[in-house]
C-alpha positions as CSV (number, residue, x, y, z in Angstrom):
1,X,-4.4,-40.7,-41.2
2,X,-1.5,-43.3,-41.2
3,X,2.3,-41.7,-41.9
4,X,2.2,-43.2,-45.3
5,X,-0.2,-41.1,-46.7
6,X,1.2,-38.2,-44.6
7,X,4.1,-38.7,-46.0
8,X,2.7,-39.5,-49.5
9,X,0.6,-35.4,-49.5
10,X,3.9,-33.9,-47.9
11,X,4.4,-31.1,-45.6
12,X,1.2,-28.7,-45.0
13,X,0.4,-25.8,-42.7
14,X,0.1,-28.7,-40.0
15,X,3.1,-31.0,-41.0
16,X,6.8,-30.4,-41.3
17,X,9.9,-32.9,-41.8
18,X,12.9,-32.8,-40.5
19,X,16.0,-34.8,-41.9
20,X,17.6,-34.9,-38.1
21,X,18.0,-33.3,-34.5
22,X,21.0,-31.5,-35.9
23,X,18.2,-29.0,-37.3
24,X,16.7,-28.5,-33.5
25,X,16.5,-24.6,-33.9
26,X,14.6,-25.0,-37.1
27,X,12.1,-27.4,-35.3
28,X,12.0,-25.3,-31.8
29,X,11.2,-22.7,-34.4
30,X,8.3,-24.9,-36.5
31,X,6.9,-25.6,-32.5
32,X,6.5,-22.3,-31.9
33,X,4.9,-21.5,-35.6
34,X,2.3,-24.5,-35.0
35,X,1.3,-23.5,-31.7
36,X,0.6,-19.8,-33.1
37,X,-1.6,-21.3,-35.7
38,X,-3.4,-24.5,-35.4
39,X,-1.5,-26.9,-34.5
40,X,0.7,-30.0,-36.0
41,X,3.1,-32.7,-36.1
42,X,6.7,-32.6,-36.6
43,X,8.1,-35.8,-38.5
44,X,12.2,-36.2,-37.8
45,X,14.1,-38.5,-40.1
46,X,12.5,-37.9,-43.0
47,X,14.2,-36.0,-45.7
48,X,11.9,-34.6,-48.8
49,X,9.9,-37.8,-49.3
50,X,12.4,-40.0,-48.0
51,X,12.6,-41.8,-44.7
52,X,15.8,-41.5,-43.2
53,X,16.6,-43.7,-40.1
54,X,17.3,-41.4,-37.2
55,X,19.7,-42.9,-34.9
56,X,17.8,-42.9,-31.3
57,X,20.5,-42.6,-28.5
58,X,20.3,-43.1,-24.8
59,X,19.4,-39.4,-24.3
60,X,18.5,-38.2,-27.6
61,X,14.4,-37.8,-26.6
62,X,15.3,-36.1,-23.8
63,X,17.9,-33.5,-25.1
64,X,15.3,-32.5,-27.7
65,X,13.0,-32.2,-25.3
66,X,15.4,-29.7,-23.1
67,X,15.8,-27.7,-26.1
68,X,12.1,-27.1,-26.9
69,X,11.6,-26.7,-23.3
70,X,14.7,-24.1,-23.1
71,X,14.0,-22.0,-26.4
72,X,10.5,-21.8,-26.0
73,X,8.2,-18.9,-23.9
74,X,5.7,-19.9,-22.9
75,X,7.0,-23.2,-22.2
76,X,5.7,-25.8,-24.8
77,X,5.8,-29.8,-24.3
78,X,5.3,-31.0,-27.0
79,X,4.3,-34.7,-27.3
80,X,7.3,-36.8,-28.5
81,X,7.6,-40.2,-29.2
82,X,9.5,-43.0,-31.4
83,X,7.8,-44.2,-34.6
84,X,8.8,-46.8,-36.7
85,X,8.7,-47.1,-40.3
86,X,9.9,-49.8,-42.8
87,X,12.1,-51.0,-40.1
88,X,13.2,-47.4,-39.5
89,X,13.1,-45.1,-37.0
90,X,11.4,-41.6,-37.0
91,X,10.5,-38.6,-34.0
92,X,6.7,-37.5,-33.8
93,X,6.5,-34.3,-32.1
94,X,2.9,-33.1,-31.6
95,X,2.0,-30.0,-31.0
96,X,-1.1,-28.1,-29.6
97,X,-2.3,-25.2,-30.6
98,X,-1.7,-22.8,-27.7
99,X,-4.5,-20.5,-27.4
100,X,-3.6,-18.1,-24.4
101,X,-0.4,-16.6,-25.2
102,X,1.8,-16.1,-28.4
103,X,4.6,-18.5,-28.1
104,X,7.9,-17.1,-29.0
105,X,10.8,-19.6,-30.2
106,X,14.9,-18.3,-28.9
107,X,12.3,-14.8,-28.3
108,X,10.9,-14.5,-31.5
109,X,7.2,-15.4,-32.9
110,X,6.8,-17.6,-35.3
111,X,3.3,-18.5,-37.3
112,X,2.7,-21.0,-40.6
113,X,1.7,-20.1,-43.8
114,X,0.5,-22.8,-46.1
115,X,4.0,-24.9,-45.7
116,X,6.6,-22.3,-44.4
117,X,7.4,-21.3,-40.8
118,X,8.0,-17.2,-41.0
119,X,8.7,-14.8,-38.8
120,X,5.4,-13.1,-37.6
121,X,5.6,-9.6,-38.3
122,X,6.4,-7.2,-35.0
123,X,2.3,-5.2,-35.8
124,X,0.7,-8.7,-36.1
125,X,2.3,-9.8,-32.9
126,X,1.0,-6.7,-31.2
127,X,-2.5,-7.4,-32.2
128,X,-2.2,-11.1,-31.2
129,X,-1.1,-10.0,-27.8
130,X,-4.2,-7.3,-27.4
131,X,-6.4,-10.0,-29.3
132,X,-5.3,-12.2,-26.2
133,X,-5.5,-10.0,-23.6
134,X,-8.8,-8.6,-24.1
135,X,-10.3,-12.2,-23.8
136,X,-8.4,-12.0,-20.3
137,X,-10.8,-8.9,-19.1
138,X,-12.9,-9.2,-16.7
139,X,-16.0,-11.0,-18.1
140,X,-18.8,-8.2,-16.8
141,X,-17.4,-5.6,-19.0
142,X,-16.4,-7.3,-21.9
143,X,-19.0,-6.8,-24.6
144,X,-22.1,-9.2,-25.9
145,X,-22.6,-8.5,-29.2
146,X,-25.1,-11.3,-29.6
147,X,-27.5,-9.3,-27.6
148,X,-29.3,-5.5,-28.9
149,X,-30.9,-3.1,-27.0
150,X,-34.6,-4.4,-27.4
151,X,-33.8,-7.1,-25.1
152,X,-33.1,-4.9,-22.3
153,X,-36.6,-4.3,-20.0
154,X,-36.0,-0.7,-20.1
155,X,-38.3,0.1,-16.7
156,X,-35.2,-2.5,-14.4
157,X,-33.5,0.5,-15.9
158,X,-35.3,3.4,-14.3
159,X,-36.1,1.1,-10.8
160,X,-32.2,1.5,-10.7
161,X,-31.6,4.7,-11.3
162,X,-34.5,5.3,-8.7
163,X,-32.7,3.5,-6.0
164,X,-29.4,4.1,-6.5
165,X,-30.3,8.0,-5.7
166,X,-31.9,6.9,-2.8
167,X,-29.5,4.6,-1.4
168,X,-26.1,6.4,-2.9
169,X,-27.6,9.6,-4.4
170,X,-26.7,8.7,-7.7
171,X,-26.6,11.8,-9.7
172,X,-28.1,10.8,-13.0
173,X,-30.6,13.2,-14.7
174,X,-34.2,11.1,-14.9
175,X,-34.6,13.0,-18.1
176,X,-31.9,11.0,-19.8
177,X,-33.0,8.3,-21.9
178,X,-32.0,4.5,-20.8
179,X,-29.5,4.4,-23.3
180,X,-28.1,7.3,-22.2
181,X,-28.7,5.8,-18.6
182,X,-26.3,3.1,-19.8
183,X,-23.7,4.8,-21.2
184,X,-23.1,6.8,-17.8
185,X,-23.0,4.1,-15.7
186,X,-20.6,2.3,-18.1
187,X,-22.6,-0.9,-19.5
188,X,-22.6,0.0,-23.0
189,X,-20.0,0.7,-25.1
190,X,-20.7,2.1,-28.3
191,X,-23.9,0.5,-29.6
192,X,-23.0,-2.8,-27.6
193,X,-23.9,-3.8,-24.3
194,X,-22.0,-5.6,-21.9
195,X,-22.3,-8.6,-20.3
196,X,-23.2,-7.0,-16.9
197,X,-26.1,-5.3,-18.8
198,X,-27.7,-8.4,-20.0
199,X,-27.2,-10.1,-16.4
200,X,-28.6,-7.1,-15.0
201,X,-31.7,-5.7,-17.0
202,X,-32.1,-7.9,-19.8
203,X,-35.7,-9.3,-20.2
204,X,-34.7,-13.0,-19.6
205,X,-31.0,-13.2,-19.0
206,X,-30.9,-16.8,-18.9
207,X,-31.8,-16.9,-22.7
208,X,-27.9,-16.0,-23.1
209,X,-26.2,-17.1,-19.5
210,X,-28.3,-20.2,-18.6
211,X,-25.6,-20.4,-15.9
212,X,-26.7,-17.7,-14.2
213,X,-29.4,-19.1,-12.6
214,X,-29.5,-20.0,-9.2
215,X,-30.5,-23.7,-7.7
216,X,-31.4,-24.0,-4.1
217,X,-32.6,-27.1,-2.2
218,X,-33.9,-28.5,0.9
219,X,-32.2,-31.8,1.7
220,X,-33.8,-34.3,4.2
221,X,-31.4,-34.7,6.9
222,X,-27.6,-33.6,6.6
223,X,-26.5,-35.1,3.8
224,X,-26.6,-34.6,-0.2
225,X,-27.5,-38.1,-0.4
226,X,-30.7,-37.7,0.9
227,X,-34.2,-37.2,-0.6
228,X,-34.6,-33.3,-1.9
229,X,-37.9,-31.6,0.3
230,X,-38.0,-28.9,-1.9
231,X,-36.0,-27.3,-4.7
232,X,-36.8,-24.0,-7.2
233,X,-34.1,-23.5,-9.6
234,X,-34.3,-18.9,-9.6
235,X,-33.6,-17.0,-13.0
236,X,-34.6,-13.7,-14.2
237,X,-32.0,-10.6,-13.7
238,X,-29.6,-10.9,-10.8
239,X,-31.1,-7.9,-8.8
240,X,-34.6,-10.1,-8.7
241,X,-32.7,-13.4,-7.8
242,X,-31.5,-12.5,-4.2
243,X,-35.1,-11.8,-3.3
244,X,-36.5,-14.9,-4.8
245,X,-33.6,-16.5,-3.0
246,X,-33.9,-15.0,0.2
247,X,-37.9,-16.4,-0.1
248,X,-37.2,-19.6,-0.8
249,X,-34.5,-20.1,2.1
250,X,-37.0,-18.2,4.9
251,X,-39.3,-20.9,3.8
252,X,-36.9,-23.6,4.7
253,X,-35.7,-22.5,7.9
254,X,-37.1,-22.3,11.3
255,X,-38.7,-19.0,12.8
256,X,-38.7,-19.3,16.6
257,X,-40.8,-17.5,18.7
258,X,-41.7,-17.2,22.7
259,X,-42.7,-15.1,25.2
260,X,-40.0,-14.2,27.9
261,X,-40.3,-14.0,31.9
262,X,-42.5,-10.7,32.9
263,X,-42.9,-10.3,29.3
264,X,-46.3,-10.1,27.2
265,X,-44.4,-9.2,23.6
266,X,-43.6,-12.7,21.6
267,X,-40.1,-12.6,20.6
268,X,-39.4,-14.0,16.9
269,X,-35.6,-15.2,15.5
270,X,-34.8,-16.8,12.7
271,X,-32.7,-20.0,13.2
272,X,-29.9,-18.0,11.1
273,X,-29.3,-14.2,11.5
274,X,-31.1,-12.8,8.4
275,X,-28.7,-10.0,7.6
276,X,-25.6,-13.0,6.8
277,X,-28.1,-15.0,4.4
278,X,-28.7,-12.1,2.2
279,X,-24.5,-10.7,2.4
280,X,-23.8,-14.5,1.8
281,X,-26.7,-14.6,-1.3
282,X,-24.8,-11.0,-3.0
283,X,-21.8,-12.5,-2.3
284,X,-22.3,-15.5,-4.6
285,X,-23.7,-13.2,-7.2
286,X,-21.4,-10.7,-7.2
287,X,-18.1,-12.7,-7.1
288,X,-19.2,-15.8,-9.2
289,X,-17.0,-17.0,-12.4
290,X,-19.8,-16.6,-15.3
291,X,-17.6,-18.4,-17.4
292,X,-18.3,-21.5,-15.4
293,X,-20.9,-23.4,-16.4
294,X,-22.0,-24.5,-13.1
295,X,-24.7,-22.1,-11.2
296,X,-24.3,-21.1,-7.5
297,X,-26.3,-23.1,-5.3
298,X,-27.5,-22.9,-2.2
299,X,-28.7,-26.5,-0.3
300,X,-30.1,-26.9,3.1
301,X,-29.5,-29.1,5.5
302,X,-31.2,-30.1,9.0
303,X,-28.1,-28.8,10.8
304,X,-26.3,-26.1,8.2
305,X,-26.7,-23.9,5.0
306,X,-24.2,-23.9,2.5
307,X,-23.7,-21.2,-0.6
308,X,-21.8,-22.8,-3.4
309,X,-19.8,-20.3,-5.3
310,X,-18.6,-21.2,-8.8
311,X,-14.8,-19.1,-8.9
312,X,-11.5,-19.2,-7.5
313,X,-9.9,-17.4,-5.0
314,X,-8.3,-14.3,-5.8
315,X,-4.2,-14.8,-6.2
316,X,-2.5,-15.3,-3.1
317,X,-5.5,-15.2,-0.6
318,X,-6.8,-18.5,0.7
319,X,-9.9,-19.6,2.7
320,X,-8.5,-17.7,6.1
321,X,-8.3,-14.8,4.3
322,X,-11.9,-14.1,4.6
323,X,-12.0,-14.0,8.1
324,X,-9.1,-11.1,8.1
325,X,-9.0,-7.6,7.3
326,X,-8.9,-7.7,3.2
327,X,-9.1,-5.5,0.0
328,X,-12.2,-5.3,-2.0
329,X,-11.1,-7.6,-5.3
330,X,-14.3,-8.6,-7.2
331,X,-14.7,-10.9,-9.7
332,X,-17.6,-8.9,-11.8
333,X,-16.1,-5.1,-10.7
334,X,-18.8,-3.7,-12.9
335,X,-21.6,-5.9,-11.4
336,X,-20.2,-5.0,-8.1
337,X,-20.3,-1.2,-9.1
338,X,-23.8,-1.6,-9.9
339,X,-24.7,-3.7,-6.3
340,X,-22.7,-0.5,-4.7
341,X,-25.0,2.0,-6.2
342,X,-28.4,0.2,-4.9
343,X,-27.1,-0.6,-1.2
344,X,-26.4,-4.1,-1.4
345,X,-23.0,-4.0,-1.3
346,X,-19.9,-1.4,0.3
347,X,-17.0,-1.2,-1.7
348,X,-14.1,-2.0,1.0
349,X,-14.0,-5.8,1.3
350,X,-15.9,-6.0,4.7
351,X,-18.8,-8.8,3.9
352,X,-17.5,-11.2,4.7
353,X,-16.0,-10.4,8.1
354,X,-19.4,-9.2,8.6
355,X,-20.8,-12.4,8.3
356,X,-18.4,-14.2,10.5
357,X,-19.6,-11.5,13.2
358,X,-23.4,-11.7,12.9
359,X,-22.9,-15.6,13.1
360,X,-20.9,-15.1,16.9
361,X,-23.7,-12.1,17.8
362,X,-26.5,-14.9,16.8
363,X,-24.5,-17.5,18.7
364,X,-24.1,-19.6,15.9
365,X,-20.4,-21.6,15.2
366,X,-18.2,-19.1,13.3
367,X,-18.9,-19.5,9.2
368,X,-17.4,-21.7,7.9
369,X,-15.2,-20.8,4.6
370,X,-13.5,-23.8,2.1
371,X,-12.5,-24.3,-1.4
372,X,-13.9,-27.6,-3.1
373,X,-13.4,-28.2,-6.5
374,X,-13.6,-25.0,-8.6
375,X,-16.4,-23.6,-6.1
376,X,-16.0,-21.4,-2.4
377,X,-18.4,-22.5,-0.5
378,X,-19.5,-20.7,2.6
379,X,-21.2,-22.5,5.5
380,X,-23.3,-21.5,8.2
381,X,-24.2,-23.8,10.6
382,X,-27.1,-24.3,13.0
383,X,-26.9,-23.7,16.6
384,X,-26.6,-27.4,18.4
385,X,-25.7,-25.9,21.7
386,X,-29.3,-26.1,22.6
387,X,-29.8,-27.4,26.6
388,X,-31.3,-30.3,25.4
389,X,-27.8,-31.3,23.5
390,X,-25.9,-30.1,26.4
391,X,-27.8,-31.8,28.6
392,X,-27.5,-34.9,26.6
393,X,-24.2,-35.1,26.1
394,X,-23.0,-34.7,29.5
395,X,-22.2,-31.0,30.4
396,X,-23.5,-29.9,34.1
397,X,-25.7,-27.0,35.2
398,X,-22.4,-24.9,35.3
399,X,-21.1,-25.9,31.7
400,X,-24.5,-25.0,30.0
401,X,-24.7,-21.9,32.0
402,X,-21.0,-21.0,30.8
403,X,-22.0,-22.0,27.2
404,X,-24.8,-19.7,27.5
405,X,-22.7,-17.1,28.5
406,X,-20.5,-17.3,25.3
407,X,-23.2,-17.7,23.1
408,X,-24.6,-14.0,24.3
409,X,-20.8,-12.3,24.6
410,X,-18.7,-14.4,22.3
411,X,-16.1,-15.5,24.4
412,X,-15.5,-16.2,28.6
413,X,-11.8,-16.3,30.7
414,X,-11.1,-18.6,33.7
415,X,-11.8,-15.7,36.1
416,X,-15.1,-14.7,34.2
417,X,-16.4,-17.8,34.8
418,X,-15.8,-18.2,38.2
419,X,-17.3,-15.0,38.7
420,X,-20.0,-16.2,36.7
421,X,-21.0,-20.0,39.0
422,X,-18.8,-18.1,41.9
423,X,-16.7,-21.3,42.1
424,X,-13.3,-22.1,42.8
425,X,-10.4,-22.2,39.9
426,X,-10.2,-25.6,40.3
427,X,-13.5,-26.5,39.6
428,X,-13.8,-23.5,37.0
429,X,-10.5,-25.7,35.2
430,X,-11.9,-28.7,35.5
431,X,-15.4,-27.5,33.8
432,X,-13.9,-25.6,31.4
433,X,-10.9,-28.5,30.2
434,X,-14.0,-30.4,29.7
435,X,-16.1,-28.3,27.4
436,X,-12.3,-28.2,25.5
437,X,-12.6,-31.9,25.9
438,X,-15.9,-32.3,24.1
439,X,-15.5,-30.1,21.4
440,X,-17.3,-27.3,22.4
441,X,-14.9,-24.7,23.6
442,X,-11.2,-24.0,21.9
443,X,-8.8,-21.9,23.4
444,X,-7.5,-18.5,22.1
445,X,-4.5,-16.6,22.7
446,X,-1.8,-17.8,25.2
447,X,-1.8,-20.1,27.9
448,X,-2.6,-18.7,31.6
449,X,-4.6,-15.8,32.8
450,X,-5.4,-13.9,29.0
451,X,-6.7,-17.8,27.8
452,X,-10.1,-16.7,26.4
453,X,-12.8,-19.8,25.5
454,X,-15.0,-19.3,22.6
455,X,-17.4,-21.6,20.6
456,X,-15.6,-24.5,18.3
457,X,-15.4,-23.0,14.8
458,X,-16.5,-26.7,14.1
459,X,-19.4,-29.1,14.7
460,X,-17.9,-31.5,18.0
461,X,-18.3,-35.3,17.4
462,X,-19.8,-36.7,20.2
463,X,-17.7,-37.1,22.9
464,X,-16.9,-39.5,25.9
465,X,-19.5,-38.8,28.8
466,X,-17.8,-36.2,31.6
467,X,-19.1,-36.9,34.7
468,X,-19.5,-33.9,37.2
């Protein structure tokens, strides 16, 4: 609608005029009462139904900027800009409505009835703020009211109840009826049932969350570019996915098998260690934003598997803090609560430091952890240290046999070595400045005798040939 014909219906719930920026507090006041309610525009230089031509000095749009900026809590920025009319000058300032906080104006609220900006009464501004803050809770426990008990497959209920005594000796009487069941184990409140109850034991959860599906794919080769070998996108409750998950990925990895030296029994290992694919799959279920649309994915590569985690990273921790000593935060607490109870997950924030160690124990690169986008993505990648890649890019008898060595116990000194090929320091230097060289090896700790070597957390390029 043009300003004529704003002008022309006069001021509503979502338009007020202002003679001039002498009345400031009156329109920090109007900001905060339109972004309580629905929004609007504020028209300066016009007074009743005439336009009055504001005089625009060299700081004027700034200094009533300052003061909406200064009075205001939250902050509001408005958007303001110079309009002209009949030849005559006028200030737009548009507001947003401001939908996660009650803005207060010099501390106070302020809301709109029909063409007034009041004063919002101190017992309505207490049930905005709860109103607000109840949205902020965490997503598993707020309630779905969209959803009624007959969509709940009541028998997922008693297969938990049966686990969780035998994996945590749940103590919940099997005479109890499921909504009973419920109730105890705090997914139902009232006649409602949670979010986590519908993610967990409804009858097809992705009728309500069709982001809680899961999409996993094979990719030829190493990059996302390539063609897709296989791909299965997994629904149904979020206990059933990790084993549908953990199929499809054993069927797109490599199971190695031999028979050793003196040895008659085949020996069988996965390409990955088993035990970090399925921490890594609860991981992504447990601690995923289900307010994101996007769905946790898990793609395959030639040389690496990577989980893709819709969330963000708890405040104040960043990618490194994985690999440390860390508190249990989840993202879905009750969800978590419920992965507790059946065995799947402990309660003290040791998953993923578990996963970096069964990656070194399967002499695999140490997991990889980064933030991309709005997802966490966890990496594992595939052992290239194999002889034929040593052997191809360089590395002598010694070096592989040295590599070997950290692949079994993690990590090798100077003196180990030489112990190891019973060689002198200087050639044990030489070998092992090389392997540093090429990407393999990266130091730890201090220089000199306690300088350990362990695998490169990261893929090596290929390196200039070393000759021995």
């Amino acid at each position: 609608m043009k300003i004529n014909e704003l002008l022309k219906n006069g001021e509503s719930e979502v338009l007020e005029f202002k003679k001039s920026v002498g009345e400031w507090k009156e329109i920090v006041e109007t900001v905060s009462a339109f972004s309580n309610t629905k929004g609007g525009t504020i028209f300066v230089g016009i007074d009743k139904d005439k336009i009055v031509d504001v005089v625009i000095g060299k700081g004027t749009i700034e200094d009533l900027s300052n003061k909406i900026l200064g009075n205001t809590e939250p902050k509001i920025y408005p958007e303001i800009t110079i309009k002209k009319l009949n030849g005559k000058n006028i200030i737009s300032i548009k507001v947003e409505m401001y939908p996660y906080d009650v803005v207060l104006a010099f501390g106070k609220p302020f809301k709109r009835v029909g063409k007034n900006t009041v004063r919002m009464a101190n017992d309505e501004y207490k049930k905005r703020i709860l109103e607000i803050h109840k949205k902020e809770l965490y997503f598993d426990g707020q309630i779905f009211s969209e959803a009624n008990f007959s969509d709940i497959d009541l028998e997922k209920v008693r297969i938990f109840v049966r686990k969780a005594e035998e994996a945590r000796k749940l103590d919940i009487e099997t005479s109890l009826s499921e909504k009973e069941i419920l109730h105890r184990l705090k997914l139902m409140k009232g006649e409602n049932l949670t979010n986590a109850t519908v993610l967990l034991f409804a009858k097809r959860p992705q009728d309500v969350f069709i982001q809680s599906a899961i999409k996993c794919i094979r990719f030829k080769g190493i990059d996302v570019t390539n063609d897709m070998l296989d791909f299965k996108e997994i629904g149904g409750d979020l206990f059933s996915q990790i084993e549908e998950a953990e199929k499809f990925v054993f069927s797109n990895i490599a199971l190695k098998a031999w028979i050793e030296d003196r040895k008659m029994e085949r020996t069988e290992r996965w390409e990955y260690p088993p035990k970090a694919i399925r921490e890594a799959l609860v991981n992504a279920i447990v601690h995923r934003d289900y307010r994101s649309p996007s769905k946790v994915q898990i793609r395959i590569f030639d040389d690496r598997i990577e989980f893709w985690n819709p969330g963000k990273l708890p405040e104040g921790w960043t990618v490194e803090t994985f690999r440390e000593e860390h508190t249990s935060e989840p993202f879905n607490p009750l969800i978590a609560r419920m992965f507790f109870w059946v065995g799947l997950v402990e309660e003290v924030g040791t998953g993923t430091n578990k996963i970096v160690n069964w990656c070194k124990e399967w002499g695999l690169p140490e997991a990889d952890f980064e933030y991309i986008g709005n997802s966490i993505v966890l990496r594992f990648r595939k052992d290239i240290y194999t002889e034929e890649y040593l052997r191809n890019i360089g590395l002598n008898e010694r070096q592989i046999k040295g590599v070997k060595h950290v692949k079994e116990k993690g990590k090798i000194t100077n003196r180990e070595y030489r112990e190891l090929l019973e060689i002198t320091d200087r050639t044990a230097l030489r070998d092992l400045n090389g392997l540093c060289a090429k990407g393999i090896f990266q130091r730890v700790g201090k220089t000199g005798r306690t300088t350990e070597y362990v695998l490169s957390r990261h893929k090596p390029d290929k390196p200039d040939m070393i000759t021995t």
